[in-house]
LUMZATOR-243466 format. One line per 10 residues: number of its first residue (from 1); their letters; for each residue x, y, z of N, C-alpha, C, O. Coordinates in steps of 0.001 Angstrom, whole numbers. Last residue first. Example, Ala and Ser with C-alpha at 12.3 -4.5 7.8 and 13.67 -1.06 7.14 Angstrom:
# residues 2
2	SA	12850,-2250,7080,13670,-1060,7140,12900,30,7870,13409,1138,8039  13190,-5690,7800,12300,-4500,7800,13200,-3300,7800,14236,-3319,8465
***
This chain:
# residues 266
266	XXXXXXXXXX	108982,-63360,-91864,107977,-63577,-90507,108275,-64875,-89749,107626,-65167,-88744  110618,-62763,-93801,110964,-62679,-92729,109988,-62732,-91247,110184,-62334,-90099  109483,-63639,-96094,110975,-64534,-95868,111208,-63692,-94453,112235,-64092,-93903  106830,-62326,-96848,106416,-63769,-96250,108157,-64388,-96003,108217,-65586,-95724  107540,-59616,-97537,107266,-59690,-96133,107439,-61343,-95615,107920,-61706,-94541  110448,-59207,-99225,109114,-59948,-99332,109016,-60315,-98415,109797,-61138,-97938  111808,-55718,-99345,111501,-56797,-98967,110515,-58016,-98906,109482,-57633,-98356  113385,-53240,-101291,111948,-54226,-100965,112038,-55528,-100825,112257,-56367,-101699  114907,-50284,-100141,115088,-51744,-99742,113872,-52171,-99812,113069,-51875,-98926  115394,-47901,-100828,115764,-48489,-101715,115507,-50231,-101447,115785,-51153,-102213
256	XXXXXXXXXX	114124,-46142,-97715,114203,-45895,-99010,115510,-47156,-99844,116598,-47178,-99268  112095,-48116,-95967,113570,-47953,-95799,113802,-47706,-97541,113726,-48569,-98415  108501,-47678,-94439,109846,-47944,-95703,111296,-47472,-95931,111478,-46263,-96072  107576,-50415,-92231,108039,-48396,-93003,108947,-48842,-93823,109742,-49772,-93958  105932,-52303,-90401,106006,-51297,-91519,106223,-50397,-91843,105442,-49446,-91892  107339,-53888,-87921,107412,-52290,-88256,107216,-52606,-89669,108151,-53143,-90263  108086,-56095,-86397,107034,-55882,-86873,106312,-54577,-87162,105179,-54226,-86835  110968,-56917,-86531,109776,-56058,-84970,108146,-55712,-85103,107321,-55272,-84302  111462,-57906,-88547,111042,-58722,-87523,110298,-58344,-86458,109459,-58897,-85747  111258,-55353,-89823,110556,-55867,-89874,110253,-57605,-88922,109194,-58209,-88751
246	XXXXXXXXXX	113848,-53743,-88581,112370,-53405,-88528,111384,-54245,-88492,110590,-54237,-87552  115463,-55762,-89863,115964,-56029,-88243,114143,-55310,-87825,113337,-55913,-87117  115494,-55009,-92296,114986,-56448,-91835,114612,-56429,-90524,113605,-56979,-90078  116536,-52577,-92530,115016,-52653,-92919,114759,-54435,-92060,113801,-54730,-91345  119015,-53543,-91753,118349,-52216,-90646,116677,-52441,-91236,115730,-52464,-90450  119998,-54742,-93884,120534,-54944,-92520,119126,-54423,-91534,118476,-55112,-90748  119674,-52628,-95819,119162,-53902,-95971,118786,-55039,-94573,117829,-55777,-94339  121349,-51022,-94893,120407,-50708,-95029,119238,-51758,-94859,118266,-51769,-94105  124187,-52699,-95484,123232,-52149,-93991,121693,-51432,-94160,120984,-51492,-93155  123647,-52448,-98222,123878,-53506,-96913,123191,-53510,-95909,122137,-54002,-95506
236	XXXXXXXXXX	123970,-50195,-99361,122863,-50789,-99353,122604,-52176,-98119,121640,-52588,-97472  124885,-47385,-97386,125203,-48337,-98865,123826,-49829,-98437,123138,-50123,-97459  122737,-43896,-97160,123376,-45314,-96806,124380,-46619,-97529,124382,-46359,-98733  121329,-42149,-99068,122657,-42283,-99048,123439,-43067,-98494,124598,-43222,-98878  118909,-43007,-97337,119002,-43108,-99036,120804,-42841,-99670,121262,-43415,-100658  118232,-42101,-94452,119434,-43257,-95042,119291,-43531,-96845,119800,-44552,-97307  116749,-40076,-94510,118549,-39902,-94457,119103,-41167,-94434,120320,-41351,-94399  114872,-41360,-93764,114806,-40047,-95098,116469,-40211,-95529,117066,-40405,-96588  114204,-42387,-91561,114479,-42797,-92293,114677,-42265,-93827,114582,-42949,-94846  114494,-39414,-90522,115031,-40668,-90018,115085,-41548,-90758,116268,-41857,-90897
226	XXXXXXXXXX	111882,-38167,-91401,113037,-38063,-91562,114162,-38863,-90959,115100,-38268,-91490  110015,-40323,-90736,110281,-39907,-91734,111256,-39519,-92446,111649,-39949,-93530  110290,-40658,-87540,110301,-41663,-88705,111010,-41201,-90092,112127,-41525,-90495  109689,-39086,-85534,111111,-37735,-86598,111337,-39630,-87467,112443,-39875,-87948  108763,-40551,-83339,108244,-38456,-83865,108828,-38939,-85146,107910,-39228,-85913  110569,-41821,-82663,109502,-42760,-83637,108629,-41371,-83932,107829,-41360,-84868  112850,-41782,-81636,113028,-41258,-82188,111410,-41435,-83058,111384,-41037,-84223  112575,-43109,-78911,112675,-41819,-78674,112635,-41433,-79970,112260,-40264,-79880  112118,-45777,-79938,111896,-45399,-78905,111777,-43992,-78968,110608,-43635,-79110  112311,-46508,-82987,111102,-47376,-82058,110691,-46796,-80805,109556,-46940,-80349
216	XXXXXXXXXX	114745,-45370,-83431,114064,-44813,-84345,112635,-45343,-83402,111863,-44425,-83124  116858,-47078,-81448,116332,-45291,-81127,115412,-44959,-82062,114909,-43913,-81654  116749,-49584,-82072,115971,-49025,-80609,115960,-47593,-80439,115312,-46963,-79602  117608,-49475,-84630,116690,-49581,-84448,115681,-49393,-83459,114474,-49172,-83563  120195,-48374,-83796,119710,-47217,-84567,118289,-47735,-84606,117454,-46831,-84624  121268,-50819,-82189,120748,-49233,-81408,119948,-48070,-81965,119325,-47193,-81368  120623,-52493,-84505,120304,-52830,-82928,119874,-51384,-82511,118755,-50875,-82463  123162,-51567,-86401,121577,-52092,-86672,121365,-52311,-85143,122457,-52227,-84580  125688,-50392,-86488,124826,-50044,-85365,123650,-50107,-85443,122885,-49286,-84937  126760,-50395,-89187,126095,-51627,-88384,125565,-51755,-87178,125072,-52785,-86719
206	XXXXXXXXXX	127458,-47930,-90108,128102,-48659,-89571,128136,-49993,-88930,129062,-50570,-88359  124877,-47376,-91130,125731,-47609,-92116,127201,-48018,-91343,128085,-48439,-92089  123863,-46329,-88654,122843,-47611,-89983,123823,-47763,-90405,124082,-48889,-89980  125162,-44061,-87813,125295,-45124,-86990,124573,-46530,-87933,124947,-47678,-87690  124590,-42282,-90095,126179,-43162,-89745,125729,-44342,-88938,125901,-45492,-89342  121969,-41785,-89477,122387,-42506,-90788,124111,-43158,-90236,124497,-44319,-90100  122238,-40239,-87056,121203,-41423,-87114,121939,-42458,-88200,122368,-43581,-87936  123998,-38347,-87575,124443,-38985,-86510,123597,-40462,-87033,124165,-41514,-87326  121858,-36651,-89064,123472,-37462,-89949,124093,-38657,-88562,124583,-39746,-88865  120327,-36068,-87161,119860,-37155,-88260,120925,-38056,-89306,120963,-39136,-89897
196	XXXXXXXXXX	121800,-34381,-85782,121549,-35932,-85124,120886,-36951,-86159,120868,-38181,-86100  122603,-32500,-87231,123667,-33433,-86860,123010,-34749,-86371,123481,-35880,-86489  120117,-31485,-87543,120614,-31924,-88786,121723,-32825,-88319,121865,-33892,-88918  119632,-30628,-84993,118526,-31979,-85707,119042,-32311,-86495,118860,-33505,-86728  121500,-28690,-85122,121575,-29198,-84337,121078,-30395,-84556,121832,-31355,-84394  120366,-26646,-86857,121462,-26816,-87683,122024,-28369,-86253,123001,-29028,-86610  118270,-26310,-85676,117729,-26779,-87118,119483,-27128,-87571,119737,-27820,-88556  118211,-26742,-82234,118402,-25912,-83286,118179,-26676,-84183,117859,-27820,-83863  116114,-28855,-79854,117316,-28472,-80754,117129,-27531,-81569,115955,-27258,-81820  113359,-29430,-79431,113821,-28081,-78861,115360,-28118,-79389,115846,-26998,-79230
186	XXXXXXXXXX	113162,-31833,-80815,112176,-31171,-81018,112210,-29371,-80297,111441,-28439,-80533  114890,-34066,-79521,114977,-33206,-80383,114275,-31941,-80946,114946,-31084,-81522  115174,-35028,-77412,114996,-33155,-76795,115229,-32547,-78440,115539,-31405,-78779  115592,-37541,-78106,114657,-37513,-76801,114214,-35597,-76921,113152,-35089,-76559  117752,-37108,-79454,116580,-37942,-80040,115448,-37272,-79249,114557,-36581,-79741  120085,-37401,-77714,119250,-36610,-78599,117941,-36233,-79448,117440,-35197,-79885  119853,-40001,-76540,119746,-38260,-76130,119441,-37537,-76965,118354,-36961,-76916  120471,-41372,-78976,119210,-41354,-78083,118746,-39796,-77623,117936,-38941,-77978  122829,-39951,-79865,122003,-40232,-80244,121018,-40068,-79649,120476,-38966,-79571  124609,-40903,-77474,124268,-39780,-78226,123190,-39330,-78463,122532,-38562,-77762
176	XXXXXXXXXX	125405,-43786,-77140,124476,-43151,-76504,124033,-41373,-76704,123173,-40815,-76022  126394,-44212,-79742,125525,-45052,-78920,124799,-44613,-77697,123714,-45073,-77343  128411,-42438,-80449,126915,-42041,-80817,125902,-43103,-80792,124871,-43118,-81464  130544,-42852,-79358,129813,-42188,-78831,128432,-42063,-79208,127501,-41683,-78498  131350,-44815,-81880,130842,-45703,-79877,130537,-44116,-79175,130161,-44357,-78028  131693,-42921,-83612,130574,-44201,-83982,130032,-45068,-82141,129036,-45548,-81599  132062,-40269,-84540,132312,-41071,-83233,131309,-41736,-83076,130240,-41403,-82565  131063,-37804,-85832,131311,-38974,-86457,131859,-39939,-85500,132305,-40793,-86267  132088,-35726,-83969,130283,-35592,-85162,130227,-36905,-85652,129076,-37209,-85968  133413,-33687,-82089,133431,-35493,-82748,132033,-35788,-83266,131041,-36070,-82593
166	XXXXXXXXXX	132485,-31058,-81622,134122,-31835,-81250,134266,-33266,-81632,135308,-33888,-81421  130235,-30821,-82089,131183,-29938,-82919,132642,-30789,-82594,133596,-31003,-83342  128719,-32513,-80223,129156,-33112,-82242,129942,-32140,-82972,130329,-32321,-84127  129418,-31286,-77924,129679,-32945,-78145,129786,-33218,-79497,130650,-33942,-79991  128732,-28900,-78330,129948,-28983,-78056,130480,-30338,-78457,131521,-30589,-79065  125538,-28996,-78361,126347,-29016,-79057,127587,-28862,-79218,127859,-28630,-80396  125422,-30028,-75435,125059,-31102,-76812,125720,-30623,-77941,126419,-31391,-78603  126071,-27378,-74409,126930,-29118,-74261,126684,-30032,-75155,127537,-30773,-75644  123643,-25770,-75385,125289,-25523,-75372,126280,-26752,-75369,127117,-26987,-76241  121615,-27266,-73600,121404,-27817,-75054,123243,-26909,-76163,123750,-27335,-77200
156	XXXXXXXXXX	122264,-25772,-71583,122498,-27296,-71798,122643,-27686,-72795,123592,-28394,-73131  121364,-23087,-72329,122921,-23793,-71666,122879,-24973,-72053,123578,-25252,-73027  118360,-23416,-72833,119403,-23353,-74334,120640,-23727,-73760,121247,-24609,-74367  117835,-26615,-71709,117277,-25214,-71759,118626,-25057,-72685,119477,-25847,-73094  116159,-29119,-69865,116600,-29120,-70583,116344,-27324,-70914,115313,-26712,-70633  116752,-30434,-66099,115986,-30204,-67474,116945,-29630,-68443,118154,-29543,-68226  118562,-30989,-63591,117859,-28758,-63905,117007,-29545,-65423,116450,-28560,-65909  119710,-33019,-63578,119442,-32408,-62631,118605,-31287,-62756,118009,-30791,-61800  119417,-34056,-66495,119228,-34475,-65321,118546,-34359,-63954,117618,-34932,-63383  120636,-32193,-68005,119588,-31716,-67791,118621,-33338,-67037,117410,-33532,-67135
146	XXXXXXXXXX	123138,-32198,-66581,122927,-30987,-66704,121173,-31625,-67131,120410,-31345,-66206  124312,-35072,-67943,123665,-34874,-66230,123199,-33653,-65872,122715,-33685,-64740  124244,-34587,-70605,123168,-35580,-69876,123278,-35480,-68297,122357,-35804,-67546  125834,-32563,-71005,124674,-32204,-70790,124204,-33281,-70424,123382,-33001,-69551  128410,-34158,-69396,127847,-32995,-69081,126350,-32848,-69077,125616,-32895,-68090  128609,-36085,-71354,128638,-36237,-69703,127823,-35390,-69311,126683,-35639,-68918  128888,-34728,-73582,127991,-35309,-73468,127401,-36101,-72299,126281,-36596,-72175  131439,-33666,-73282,130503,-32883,-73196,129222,-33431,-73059,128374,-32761,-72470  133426,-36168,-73173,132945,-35172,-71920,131651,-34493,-71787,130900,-34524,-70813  132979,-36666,-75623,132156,-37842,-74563,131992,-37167,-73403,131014,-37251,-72661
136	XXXXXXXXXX	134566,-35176,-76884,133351,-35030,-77012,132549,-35853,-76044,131392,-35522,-75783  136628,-32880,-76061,136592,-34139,-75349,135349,-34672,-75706,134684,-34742,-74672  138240,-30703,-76664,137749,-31528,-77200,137346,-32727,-76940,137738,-33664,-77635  139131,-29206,-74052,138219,-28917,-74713,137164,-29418,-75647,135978,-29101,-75735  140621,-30121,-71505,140624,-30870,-72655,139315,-30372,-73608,138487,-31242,-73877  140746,-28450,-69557,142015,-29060,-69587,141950,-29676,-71311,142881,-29689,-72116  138193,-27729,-68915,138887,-26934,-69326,140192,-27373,-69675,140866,-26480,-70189  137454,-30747,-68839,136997,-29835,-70051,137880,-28882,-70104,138543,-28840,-71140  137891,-30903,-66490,138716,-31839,-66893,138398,-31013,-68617,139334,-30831,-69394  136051,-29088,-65014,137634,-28598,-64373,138488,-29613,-65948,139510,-29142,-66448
126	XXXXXXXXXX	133449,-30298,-65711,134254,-28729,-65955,135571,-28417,-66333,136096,-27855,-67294  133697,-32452,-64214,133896,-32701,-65715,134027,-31014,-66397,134639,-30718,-67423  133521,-31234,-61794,134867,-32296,-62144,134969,-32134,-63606,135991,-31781,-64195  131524,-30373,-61179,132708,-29389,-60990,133326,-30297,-61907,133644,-29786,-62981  129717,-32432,-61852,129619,-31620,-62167,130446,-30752,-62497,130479,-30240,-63616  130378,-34683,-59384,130723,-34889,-61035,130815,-33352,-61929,131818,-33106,-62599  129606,-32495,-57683,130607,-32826,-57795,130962,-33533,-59145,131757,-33015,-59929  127200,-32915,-58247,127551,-31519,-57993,129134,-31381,-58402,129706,-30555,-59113  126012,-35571,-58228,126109,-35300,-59165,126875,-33532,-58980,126990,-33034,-60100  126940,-35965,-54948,127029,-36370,-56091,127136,-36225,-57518,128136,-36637,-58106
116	XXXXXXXXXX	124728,-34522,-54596,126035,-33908,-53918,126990,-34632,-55082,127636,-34012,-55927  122093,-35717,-55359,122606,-34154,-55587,123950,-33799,-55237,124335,-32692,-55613  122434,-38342,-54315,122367,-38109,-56097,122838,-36707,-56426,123625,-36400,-57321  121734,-37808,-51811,123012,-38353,-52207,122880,-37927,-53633,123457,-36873,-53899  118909,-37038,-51939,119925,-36162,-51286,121524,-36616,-51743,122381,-35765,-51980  118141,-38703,-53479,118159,-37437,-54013,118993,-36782,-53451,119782,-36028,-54020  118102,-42101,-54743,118312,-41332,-53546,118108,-39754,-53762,117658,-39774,-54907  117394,-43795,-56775,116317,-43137,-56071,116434,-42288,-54815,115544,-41869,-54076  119453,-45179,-57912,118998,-46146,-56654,117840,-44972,-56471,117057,-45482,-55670  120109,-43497,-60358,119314,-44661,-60095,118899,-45329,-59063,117960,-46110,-59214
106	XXXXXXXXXX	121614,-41528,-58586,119956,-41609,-59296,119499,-42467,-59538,118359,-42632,-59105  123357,-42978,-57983,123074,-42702,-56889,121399,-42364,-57238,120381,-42682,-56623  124655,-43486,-60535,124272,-44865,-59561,123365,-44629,-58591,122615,-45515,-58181  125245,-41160,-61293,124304,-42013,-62194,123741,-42995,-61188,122542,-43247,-61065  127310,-40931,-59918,126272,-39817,-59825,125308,-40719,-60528,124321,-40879,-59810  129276,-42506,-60663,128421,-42069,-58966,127404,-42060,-59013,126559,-42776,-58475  129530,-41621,-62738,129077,-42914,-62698,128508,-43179,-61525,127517,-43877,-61311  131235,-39733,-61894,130040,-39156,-63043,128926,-41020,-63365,127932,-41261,-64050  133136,-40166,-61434,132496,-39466,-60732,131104,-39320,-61678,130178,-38513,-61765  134467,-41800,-63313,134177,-42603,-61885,132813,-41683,-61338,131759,-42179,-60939
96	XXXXXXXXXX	135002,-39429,-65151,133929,-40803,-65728,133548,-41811,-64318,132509,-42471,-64274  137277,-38447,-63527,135957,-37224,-63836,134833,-38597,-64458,133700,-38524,-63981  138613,-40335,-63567,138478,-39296,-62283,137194,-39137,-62334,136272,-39479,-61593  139927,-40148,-66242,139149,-41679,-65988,138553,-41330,-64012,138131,-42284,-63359  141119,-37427,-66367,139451,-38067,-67587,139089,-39567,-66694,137919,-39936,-66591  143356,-37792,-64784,142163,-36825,-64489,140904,-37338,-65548,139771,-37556,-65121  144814,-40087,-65628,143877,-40097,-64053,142710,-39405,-64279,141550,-39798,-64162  146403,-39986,-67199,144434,-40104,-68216,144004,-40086,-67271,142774,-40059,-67285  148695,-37746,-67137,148338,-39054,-67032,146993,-38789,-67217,146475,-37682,-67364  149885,-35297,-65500,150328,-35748,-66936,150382,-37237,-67428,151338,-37862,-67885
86	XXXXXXXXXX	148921,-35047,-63385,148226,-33585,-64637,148816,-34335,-65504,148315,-34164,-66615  149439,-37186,-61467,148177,-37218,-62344,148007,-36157,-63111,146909,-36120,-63667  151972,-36040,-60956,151670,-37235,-61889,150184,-37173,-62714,149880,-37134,-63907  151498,-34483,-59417,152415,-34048,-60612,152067,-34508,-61285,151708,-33985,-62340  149825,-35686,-57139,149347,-34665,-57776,149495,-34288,-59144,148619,-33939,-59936  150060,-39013,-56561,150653,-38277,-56589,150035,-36853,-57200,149555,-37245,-58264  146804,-41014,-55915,148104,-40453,-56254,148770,-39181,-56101,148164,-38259,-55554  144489,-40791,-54047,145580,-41257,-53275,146535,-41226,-54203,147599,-41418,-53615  142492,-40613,-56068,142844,-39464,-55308,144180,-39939,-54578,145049,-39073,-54676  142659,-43365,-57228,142668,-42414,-58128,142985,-40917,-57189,143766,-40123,-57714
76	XXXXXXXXXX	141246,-44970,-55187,142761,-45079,-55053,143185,-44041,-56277,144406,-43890,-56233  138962,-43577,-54799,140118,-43546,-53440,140859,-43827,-53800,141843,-43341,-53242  137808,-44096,-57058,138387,-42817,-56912,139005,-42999,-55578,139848,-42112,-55438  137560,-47024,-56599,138936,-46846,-57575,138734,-45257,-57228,139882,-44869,-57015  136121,-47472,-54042,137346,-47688,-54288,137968,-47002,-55232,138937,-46323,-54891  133675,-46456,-55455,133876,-45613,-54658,135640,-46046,-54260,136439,-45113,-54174  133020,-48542,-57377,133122,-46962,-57729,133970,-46159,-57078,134780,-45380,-57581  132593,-50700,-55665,133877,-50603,-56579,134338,-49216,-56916,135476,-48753,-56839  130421,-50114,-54127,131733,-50342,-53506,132845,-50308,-54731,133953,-49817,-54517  128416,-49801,-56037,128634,-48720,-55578,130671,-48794,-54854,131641,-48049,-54988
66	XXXXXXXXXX	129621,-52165,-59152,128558,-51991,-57721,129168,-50325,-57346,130016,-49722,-58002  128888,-51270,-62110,129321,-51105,-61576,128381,-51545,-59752,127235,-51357,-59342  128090,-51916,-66577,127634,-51958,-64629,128844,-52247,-63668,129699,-53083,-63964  129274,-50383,-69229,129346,-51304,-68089,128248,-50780,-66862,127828,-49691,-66471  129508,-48530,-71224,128510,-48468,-70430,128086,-49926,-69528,126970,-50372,-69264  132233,-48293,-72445,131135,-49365,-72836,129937,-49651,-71735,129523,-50776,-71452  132979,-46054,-70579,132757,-45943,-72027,131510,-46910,-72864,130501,-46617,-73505  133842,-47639,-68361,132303,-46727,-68835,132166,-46265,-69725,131014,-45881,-69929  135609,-49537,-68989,134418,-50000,-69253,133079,-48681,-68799,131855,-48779,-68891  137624,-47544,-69647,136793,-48659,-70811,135783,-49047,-70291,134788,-48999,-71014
56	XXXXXXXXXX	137879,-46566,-66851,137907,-45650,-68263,137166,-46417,-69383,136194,-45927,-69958  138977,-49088,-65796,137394,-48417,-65535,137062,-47446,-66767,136095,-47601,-67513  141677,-49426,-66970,140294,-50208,-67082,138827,-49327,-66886,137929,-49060,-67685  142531,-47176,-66271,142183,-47246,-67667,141232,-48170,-67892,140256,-48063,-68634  142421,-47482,-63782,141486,-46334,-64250,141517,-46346,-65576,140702,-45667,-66201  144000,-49812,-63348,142816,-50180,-63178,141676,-48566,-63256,140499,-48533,-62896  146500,-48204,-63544,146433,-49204,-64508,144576,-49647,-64110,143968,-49739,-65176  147081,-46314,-62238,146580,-45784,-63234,146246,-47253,-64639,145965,-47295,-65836  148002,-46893,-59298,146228,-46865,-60193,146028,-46228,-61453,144974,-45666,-61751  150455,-47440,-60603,149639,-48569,-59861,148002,-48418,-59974,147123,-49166,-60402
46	XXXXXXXXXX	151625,-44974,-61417,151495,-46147,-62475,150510,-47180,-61781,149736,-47762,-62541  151713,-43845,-59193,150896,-43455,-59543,150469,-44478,-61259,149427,-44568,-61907  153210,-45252,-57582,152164,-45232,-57046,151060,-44842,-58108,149898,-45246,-58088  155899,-44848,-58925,155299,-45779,-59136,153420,-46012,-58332,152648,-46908,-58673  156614,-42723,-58936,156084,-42445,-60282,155036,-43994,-59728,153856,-44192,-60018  158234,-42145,-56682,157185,-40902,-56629,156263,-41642,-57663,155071,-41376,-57503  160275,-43842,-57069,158974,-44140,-55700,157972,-42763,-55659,157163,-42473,-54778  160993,-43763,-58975,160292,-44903,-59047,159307,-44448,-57686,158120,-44642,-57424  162429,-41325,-58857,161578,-41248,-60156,160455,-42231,-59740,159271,-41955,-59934  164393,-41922,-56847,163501,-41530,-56542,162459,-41071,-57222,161555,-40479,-56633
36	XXXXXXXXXX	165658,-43868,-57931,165446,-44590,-57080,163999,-43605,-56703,162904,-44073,-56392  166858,-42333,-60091,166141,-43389,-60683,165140,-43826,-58896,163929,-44040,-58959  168448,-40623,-58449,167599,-40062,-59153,166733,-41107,-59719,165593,-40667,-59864  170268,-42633,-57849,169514,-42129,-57021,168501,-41095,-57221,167772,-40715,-56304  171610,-43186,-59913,170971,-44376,-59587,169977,-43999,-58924,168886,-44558,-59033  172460,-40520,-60987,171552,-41319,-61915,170525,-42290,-61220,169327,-42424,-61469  174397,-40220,-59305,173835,-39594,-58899,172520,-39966,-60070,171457,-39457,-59713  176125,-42906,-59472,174846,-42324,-57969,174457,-41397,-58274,173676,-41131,-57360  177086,-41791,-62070,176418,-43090,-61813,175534,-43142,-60498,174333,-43406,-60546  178490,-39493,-61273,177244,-39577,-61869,176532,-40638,-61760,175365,-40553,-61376
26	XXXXXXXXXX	180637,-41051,-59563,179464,-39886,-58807,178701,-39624,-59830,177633,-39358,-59279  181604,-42120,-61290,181162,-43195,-60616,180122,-42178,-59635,179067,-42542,-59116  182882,-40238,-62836,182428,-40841,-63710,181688,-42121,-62047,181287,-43173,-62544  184544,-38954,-60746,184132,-38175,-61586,182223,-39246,-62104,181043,-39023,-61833  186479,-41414,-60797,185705,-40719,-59282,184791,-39993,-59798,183740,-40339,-59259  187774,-41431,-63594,186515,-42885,-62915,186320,-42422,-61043,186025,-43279,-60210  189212,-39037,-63350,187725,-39537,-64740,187126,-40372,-63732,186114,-40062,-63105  190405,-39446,-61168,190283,-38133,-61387,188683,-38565,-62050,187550,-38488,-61576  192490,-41297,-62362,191679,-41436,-61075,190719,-40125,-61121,189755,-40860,-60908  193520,-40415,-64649,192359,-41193,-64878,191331,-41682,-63454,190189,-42132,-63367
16	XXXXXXXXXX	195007,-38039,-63478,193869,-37841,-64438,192790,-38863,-64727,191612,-38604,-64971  196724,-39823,-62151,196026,-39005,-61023,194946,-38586,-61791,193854,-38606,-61223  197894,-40878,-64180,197362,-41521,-63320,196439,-40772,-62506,195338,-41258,-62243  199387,-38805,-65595,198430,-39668,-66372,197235,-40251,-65123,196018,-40073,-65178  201347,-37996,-63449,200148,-36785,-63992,199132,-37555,-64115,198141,-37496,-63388  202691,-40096,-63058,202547,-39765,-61776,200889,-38765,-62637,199706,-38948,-62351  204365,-40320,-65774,203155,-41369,-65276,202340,-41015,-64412,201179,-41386,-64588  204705,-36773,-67690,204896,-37860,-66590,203948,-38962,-66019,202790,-38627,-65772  204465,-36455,-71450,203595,-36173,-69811,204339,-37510,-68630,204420,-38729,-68782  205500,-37328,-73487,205585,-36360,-73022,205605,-35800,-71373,206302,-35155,-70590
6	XXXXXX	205852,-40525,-73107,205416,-39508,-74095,206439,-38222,-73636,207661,-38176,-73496  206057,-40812,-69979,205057,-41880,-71298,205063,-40512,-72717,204115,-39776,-72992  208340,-41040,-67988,207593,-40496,-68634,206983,-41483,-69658,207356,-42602,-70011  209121,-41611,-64408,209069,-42189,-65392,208264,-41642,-66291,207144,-41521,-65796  210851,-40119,-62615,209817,-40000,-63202,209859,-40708,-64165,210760,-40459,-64966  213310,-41420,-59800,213232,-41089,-61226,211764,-41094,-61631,211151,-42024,-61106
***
């Protein structure tokens, strides 16, 4: 005898729910095993991508590096996965290893190494530009190792200005900006000097008292005038901030709105 539930015979019901939970237990492998193989493609590449963010920060903050470390993290930065790294910060924290090389290798005084070196940073920060156009710290990679290697000429001085059309106000780029700039101002464009003098004033009015004082003393001590011309729109603080920090150095100039009585800071 069939025993019915309703309508439908028990014998049907049953074979339908065996049916669901065979159904329903082959997605489950086929999830688990899709998970199994997400992890072993993804996880190599999560592994260095955790000490390229580090490195990523600290060349940003213009850290020191030995050569042996450098040269580790792009071995373990090339030793990922390919997929992975187009859709991860590998490639920007890649292109800042390589480009730190290159710095290291000039500084030690090598040339033959420094040139292959920097050739390669070279391609790199290209290849990572075309990926990221706006990259202003890129561009400023660029021309500072562009006129590095070759000097300074209108191409190059192209990258400088790429760097403040794409971030004009980037207060930790324009720690080392700046300077650079500073240094080739005098062959910049007029609409080019104008960014670096607005560059100059932000960095006063952000409290970048220290660097805005070592660039007006060093590279910038031509272009005083105007340099200090452009902080009259400053707020007064920092200003105040920035005239003192002068005068301990023992700089007479005048920081438009700020009088100081020489005998409270000697």
């Amino acid at each position: 005898m069939i025993i019915a539930k309703g309508n439908q015979p028990l014998f049907l019901r049953s074979l339908r729910s065996w049916r669901l939970e065979v159904c329903a237990r082959s997605w489950l492998l086929l999830f688990g095993l899709a998970g199994v193989i997400w992890s072993a493609i993804t996880l190599p590449a999560f592994r260095s991508a955790a000490p390229a963010k580090d490195a990523t920060a600290r060349i940003l903050a213009d850290d020191r590096f030995k050569s042996a470390t450098l040269s580790d993290l792009l071995e373990l930065m090339l030793a990922s996965p390919e997929p992975i790294v187009q859709r991860s910060d590998l490639p920007r924290a890649e292109t800042l290893v390589r480009v730190r090389i290159a710095e290291e290798a000039i500084r030690r005084q090598d040339p033959a190494q420094a040139d292959r070196d920097a050739a390669a940073a070279n391609e790199r920060l290209k290849f990572t530009l075309a990926l990221n156009p706006a990259d202003s710290f890129l561009w400023l990679m660029l021309y500072s190792l562009e006129i590095t290697r070759s000097g300074f000429d209108n191409r190059t001085a192209g990258f400088l200005d790429q760097s403040y059309a794409s971030g004009p106000l980037e207060g930790w780029i324009s720690l080392r900006r700046n300077s650079l700039a500073l240094a080739a101002f005098h062959n910049l464009s007029e609409a080019s000097q104008a960014a670096v003098v607005s560059e100059f004033a932000a960095m006063v009015d952000s409290d970048f008292t220290e660097a805005a004082a070592r660039n007006l003393m060093d590279v910038g001590w031509e272009q005083r005038d105007r340099l200090l011309g452009s902080l009259a729109n400053v707020e007064l603080i920092p200003r105040e901030a920035f005239a003192k920090k002068l005068s301990r150095e023992g700089l007479k100039v005048s920081v438009p709105g700020v009088y100081l009585d020489e005998r409270l800071w000697r």
